[in-house]
C-alpha positions as CSV (number, residue, x, y, z in Angstrom):
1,X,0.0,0.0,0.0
2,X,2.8,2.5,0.3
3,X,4.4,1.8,-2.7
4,X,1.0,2.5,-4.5
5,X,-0.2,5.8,-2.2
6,X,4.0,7.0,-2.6
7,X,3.1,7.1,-6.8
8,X,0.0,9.4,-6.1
9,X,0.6,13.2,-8.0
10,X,1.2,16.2,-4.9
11,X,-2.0,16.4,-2.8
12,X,-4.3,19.2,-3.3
13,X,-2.5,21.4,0.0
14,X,0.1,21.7,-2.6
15,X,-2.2,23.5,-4.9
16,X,-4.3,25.5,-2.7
17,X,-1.0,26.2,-0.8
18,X,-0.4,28.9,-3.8
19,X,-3.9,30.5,-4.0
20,X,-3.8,32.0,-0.3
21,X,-2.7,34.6,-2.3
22,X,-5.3,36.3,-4.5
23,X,-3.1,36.9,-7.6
24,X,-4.3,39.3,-10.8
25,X,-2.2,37.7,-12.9
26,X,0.5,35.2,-12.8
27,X,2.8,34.5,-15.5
28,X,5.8,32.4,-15.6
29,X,17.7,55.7,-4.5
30,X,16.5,52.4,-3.9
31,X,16.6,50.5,0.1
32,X,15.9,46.8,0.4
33,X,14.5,44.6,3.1
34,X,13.4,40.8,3.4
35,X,9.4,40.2,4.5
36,X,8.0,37.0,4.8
37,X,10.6,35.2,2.1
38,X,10.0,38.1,-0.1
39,X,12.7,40.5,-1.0
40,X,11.3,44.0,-0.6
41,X,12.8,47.6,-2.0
42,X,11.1,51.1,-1.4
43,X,11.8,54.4,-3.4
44,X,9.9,57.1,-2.2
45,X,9.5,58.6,-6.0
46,X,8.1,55.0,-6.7
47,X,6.1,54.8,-3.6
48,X,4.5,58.2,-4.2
49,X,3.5,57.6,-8.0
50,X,1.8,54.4,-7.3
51,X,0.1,55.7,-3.9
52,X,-1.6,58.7,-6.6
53,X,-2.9,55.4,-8.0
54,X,-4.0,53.5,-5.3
55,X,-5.3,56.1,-2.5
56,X,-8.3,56.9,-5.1
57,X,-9.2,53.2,-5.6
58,X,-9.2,52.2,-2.3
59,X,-11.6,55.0,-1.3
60,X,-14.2,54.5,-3.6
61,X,-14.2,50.9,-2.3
62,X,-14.3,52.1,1.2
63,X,-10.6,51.3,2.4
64,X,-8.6,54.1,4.7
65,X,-5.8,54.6,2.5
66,X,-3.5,54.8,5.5
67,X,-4.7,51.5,6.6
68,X,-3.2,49.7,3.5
69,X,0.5,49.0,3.0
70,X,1.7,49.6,-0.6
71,X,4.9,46.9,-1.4
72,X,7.2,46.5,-4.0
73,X,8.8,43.2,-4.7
74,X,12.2,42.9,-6.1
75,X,10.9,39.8,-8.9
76,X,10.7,40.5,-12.7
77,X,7.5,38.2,-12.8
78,X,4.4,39.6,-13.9
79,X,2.2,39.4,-11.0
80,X,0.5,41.4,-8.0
81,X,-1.2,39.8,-4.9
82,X,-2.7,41.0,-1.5
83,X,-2.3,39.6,1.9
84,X,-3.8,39.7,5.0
85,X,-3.9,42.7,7.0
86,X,-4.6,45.0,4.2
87,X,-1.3,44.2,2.4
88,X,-1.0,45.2,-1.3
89,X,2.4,43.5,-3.3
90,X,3.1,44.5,-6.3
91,X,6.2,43.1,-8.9
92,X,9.2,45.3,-10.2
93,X,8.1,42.8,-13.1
94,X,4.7,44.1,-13.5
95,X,5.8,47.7,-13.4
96,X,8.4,47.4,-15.7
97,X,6.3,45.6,-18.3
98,X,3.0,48.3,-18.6
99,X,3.5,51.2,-20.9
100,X,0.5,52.8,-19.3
101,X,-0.9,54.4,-16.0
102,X,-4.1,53.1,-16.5
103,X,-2.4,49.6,-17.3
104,X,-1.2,49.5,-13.8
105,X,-4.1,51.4,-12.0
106,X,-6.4,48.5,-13.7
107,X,-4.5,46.1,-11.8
108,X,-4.6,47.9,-8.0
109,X,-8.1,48.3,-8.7
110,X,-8.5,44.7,-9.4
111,X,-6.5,43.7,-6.5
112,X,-8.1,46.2,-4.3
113,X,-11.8,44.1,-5.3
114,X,-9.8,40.8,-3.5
115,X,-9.4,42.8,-0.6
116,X,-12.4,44.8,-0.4
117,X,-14.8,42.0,-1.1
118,X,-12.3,39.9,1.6
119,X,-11.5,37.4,-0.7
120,X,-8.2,35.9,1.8
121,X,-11.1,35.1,4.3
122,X,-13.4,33.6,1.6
123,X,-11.2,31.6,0.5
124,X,-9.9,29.8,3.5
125,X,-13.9,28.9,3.7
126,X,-13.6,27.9,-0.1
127,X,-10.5,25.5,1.1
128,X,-12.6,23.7,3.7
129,X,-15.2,22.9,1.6
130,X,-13.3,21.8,-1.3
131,X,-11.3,19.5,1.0
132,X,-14.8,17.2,2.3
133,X,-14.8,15.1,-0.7
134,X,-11.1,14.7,-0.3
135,X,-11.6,13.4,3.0
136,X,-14.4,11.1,2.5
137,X,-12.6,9.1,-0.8
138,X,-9.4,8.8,2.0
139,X,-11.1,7.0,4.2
140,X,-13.1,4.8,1.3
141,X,-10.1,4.6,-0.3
142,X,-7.7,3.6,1.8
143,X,-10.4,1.1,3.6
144,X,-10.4,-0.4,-0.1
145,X,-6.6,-0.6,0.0
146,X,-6.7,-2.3,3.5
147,X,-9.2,-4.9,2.1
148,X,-7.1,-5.6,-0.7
149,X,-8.4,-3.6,-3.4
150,X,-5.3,-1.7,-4.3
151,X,-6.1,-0.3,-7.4
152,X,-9.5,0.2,-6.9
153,X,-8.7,2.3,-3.4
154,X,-6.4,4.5,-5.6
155,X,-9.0,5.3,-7.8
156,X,-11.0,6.6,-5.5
157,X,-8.0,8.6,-3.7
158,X,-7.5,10.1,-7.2
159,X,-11.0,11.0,-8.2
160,X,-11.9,12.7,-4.6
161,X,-8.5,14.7,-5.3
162,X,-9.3,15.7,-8.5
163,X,-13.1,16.7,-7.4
164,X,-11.6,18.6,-4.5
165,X,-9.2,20.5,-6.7
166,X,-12.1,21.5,-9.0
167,X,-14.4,22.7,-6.4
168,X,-11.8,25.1,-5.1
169,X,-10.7,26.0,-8.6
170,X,-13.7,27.2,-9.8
171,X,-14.9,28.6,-6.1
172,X,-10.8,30.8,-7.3
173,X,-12.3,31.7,-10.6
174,X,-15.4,33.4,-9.0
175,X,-13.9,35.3,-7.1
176,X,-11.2,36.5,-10.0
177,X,-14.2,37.1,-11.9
178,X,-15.7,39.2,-8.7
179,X,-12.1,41.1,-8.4
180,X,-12.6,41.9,-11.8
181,X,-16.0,43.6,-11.5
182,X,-15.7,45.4,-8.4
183,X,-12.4,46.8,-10.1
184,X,-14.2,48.2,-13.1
185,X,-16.8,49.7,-9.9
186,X,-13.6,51.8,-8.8
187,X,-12.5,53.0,-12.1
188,X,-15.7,54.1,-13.0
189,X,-16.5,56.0,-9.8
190,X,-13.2,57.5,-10.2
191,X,-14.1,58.2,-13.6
192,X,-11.1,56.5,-15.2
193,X,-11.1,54.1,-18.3
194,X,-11.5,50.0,-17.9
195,X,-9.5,49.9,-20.7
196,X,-6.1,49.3,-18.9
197,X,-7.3,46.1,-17.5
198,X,-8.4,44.8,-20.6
199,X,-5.1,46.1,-22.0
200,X,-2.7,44.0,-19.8
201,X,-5.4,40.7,-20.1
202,X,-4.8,41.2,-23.8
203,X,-0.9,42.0,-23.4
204,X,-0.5,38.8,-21.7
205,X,-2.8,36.6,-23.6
206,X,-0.7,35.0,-25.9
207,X,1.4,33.6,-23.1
208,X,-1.3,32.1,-21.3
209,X,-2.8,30.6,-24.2
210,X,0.6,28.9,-25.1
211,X,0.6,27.8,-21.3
212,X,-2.8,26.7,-21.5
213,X,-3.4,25.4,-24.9
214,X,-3.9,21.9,-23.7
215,X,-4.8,22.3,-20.1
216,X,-8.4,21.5,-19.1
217,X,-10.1,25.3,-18.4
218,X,-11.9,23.6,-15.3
219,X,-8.3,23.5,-13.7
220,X,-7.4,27.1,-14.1
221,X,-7.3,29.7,-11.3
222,X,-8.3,32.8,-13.5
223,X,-11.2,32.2,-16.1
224,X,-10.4,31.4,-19.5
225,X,-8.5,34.7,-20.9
226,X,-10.9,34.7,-23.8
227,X,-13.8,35.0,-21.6
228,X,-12.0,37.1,-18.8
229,X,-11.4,39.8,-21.6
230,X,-14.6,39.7,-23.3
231,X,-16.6,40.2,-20.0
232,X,-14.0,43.0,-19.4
233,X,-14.5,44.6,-22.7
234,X,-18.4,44.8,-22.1
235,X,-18.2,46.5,-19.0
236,X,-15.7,49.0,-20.2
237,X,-18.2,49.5,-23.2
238,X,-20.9,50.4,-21.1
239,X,-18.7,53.3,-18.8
240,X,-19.1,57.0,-19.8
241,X,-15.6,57.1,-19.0
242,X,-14.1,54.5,-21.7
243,X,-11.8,56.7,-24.1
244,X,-10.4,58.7,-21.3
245,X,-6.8,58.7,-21.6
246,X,-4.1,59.2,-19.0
247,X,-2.9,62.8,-18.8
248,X,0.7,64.3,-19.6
249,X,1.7,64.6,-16.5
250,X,0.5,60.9,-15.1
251,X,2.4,59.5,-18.2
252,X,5.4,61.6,-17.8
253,X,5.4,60.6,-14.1
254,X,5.1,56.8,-15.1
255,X,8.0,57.1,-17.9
256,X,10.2,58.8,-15.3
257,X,9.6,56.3,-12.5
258,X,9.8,53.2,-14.4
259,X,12.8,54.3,-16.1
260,X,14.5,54.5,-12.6
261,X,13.3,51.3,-11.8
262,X,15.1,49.4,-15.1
263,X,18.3,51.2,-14.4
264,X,18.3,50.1,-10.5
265,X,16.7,46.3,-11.8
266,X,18.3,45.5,-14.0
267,X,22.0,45.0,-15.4
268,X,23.4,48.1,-16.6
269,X,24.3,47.1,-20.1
270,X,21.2,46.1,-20.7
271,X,19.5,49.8,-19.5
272,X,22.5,51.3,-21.2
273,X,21.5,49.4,-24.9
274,X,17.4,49.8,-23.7
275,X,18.2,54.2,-23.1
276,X,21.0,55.1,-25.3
277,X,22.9,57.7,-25.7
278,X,20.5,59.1,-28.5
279,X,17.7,59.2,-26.5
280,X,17.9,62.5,-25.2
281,X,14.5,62.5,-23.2
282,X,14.5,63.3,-19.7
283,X,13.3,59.4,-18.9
284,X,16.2,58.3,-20.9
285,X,19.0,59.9,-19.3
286,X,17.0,58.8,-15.9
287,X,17.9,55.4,-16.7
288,X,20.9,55.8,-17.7
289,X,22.3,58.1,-15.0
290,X,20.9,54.9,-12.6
291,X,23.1,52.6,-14.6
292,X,26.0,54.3,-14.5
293,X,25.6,54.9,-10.7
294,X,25.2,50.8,-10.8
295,X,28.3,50.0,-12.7
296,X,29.7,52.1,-11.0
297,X,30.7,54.7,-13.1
298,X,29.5,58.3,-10.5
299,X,31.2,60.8,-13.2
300,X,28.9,59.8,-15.7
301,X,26.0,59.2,-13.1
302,X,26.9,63.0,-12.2
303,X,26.6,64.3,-15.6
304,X,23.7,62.9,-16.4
305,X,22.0,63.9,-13.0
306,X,23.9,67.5,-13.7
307,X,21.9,68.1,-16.9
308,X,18.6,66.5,-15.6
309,X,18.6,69.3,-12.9
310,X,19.5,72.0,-14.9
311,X,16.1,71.2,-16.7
312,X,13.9,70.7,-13.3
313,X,16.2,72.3,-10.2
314,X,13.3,71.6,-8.1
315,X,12.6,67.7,-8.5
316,X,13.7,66.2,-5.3
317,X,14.1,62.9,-6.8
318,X,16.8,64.6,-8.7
319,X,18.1,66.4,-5.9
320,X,18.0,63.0,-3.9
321,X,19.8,60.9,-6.4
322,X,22.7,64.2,-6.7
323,X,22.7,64.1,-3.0
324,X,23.5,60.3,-3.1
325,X,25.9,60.1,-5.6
326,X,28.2,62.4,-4.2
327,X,28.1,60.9,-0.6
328,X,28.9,57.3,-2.9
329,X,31.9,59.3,-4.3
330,X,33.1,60.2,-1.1
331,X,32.0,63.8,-1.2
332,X,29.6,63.8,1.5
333,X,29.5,67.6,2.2
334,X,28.8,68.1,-1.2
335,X,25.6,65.3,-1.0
336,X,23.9,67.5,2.0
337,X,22.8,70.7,0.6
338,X,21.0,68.1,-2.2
339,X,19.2,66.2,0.1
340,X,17.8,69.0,2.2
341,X,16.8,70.9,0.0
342,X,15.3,67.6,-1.5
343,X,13.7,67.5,2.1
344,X,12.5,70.7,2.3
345,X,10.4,70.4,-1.1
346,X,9.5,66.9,0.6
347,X,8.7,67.5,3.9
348,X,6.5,64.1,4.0
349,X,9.2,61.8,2.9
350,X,10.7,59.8,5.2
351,X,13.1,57.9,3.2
352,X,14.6,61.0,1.4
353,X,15.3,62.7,5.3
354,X,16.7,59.5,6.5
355,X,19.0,59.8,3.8
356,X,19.7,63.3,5.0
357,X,20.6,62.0,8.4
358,X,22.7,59.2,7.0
359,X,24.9,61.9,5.1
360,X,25.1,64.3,8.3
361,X,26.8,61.7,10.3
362,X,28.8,60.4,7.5
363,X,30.6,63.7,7.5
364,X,32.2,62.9,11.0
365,X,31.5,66.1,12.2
366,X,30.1,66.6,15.5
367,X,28.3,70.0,14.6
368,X,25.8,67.6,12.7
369,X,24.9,65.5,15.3
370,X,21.9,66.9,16.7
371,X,20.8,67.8,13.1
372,X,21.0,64.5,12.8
373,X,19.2,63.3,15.3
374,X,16.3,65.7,15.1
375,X,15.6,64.5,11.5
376,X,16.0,61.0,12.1
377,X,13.3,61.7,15.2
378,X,11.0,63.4,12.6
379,X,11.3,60.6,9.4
380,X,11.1,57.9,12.0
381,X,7.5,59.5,13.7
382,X,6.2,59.5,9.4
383,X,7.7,55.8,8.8
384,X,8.1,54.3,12.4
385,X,9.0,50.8,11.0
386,X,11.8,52.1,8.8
387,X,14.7,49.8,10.4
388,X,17.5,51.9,8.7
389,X,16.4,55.0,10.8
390,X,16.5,53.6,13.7
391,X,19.9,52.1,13.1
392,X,21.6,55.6,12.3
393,X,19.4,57.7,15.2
394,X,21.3,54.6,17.4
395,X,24.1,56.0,16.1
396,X,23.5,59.5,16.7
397,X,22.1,58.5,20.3
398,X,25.6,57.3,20.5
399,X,27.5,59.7,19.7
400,X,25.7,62.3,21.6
401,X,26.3,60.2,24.9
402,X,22.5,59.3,25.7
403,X,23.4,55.3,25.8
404,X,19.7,54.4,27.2
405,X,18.2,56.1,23.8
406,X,21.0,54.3,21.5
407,X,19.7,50.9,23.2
408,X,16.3,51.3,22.7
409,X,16.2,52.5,19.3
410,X,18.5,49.4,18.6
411,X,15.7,48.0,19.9
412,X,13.2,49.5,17.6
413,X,15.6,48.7,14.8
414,X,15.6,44.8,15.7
415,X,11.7,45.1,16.5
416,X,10.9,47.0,13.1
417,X,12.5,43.3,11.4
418,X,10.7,40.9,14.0
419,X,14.0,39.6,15.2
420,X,12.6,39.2,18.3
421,X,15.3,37.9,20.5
422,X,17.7,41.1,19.9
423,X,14.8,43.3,20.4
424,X,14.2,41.6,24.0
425,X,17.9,41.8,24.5
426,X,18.3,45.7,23.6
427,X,15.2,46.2,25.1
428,X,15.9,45.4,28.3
429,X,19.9,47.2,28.2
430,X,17.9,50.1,27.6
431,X,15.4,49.7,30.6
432,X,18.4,49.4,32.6
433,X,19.5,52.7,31.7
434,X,16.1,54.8,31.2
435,X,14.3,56.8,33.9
436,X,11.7,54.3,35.3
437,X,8.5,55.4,34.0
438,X,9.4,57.6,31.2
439,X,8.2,57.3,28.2
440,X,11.2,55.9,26.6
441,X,11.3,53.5,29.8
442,X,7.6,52.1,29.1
443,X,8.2,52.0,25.3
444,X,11.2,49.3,26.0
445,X,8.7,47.5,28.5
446,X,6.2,47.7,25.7
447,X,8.8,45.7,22.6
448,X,9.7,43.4,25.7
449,X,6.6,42.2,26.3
450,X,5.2,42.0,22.5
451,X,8.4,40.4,21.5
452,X,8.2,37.7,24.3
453,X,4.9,37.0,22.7
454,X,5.3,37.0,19.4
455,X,8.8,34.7,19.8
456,X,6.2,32.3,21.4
457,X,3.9,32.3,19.0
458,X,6.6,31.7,16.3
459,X,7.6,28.6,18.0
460,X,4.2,27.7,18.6
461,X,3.4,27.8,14.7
């Protein structure tokens, strides 16, 4: 009986097991962080273009905007999933593969139907059902394997499999099908065009018909494209707001972010042959000032950054990328004045003042220490689980000679990450050193007792 259940094709956990993700589609100065197995980058011009996107969307579908985190995933496949706890993911791959703002905001909007409509919960519901009829043919068929009918027992085991994966399949394609309306709900009471969705559905057909071609369409996670994009196409038929196009500005805004993202992504001779010297637009010496700053080659990077701010002096993502390129050069006096005046036209992004901070106490010199400190304070009260700003204000801390406050924002750093154990250990070198009953003093008592809990509950999973 072993030999024969050992032969048996992965069971149906294996399947579901990648569906407790709702996916749209799935077809085979930058920081970076790890999440969950995922490996994560942020770039607050990035962040802010796709927020103008999503905050719209997610009202209309009755979401607080500051409720849902926005992520990017450092993976060149085409895909876009949410999680639980109002967790949006979307794929350098994806971004770098739409020619169009609508493109993309036709995907958030589907995405934000999953998690409007709370699709993650339904589905779990979805998975216990389907799995019944998988239990039930176990037990008849391995009680026909027991009695001797081998063959006959794994029959049974196979066709309970198979129903279960079907009833969960097409209970998936519903709800894609839901995501899908609800989506074209959004864009019209945003009054935006359906036609992006149906763009990327028809951008990516071909390779899911190739994929597909002899797959049975009851087995499929997404409907049929074929049908997906013909139901589309007659919603987006019947909106006022069909043939409205995305305006100068949102397309210039999309060229110049994705073109960062390619020369950051991907290998520089490959942005340097995509943006070549003959392409004198402002998106292709974006790229291309990235790529060189990649290589790394920072007297071309600086020329090209040079000339992009003699056109816009004001864009702080320029300013931001001058800024950095000179601290990487070793001229880190000369990368200050960028970045606060980057942070002074960008008062709201954290990222750009940590960056600030970082440069101040790379000069060594104690006169920026404080300064330091204060923006660090400031970033880390807009982005509190930004685990780079904690480590530099620890450094600060440090340097200024308050040892209690360099522990516990060690602390925060290690907490921010969910290594639990260093944040219990930091945690409690700074209670040690803190006023009892301060603020600072109840905040390390705080990460020591949800720490203690959540290292339990990892252990318990």
């Amino acid at each position: 009986m072993k030999g024969r259940l050992s032969r048996l094709r992965p069971l149906f956990g294996l399947i579901v097991a990648g569906l407790l993700l709702a996916t749209f589609v799935a077809i085979p100065s930058y920081t970076a962080r790890a999440q969950g197995g995922l490996a994560l980058i942020r770039d607050t011009e990035t962040e802010r273009v796709l927020r103008g996107y999503l905050d719209p969307i997610l009202i209309v579908a009755g979401l607080s905007p500051t409720s849902v985190r926005l992520h990017l995933v450092n993976d060149p496949s085409i895909n876009a999933f949410v999680a639980e706890g109002q967790n949006m993911f979307l794929n350098t791959g994806i971004l770098m593969a739409l020619d169009k703002p609508n493109q993309i905001t036709g995907v958030i909007a589907h995405e934000t139907g999953h998690m409007a409509d709370g699709h993650l919960i339904r589905a779990q519901a979805g998975m216990k059902a389907a799995t019944v009829p998988l239990l039930l043919s176990m037990a008849v068929g391995v009680a026909a394997m027991i009695a001797g009918a081998g063959d006959a027992g794994q029959a049974i085991l196979m066709a309970g499999q198979q129903i279960a994966e079907r009833t969960f399949l097409a209970f998936s394609r519903t709800q894609e099908s839901a995501a899908d309306q609800a989506g074209m709900r959004y864009l019209t009471a945003t009054h935006q065009s359906g036609m992006g969705m149906v763009e990327v559905f028809k951008k990516f057909e071909n390779q899911e018909i190739l994929s597909a071609r002899r797959s049975d369409p009851f087995a499929q996670t997404h409907p049929a494209p074929t049908d997906r994009i013909s139901a589309l196409q007659s919603l987006v038929d019947a909106s006022p707001y069909r043939d409205i196009k995305d305006s100068p500005e949102s397309q210039y805004a999309w060229d110049m972010m994705r073109a960062k993202l390619r020369g950051y992504i991907q290998r520089p001779e490959f942005t340097l042959r995509q943006y070549p010297l003959s392409d004198t637009s402002k998106a292709g010496r974006y790229a291309r000032a990235m790529a060189y700053f990649k290589e790394p080659n920072m007297k071309m990077a600086l020329g090209e950054i040079e000339g992009l701010l003699k056109d816009e002096p004001d864009n702080p993502y320029f300013l931001e990328m001058y800024g950095q390129i000179n601290v990487e050069m070793g001229k880190v006096n000369e990368g200050i004045e960028p970045y606060r005046r980057a942070v002074q036209i960008l008062p709201d992004a954290p990222l750009i003042r940590i960056a600030l901070a970082a440069a101040l106490l790379g000069s060594e010199n104690p006169k920026y220490t404080a300064e330091a400190a204060q923006e660090l304070q400031t970033a880390l009260s807009q982005d509190y689980d930004e685990s780079f700003g904690w480590y530099e204000l620890a450094q600060a801390y440090g340097r200024l000679g308050q040892t209690g406050k360099a522990e516990l924002a060690t602390a925060e750093r290690y907490f921010a990450i969910d290594a639990f154990p260093q944040a219990m250990q930091f945690a409690g070198r700074a209670q040690r050193q803190l006023q009892p009953g301060s603020t600072d003093w109840q905040r390390a008592t705080d990460i020591l007792a949800i720490a203690q809990t959540q290292q339990k509950n990892q252990r318990d999973r």
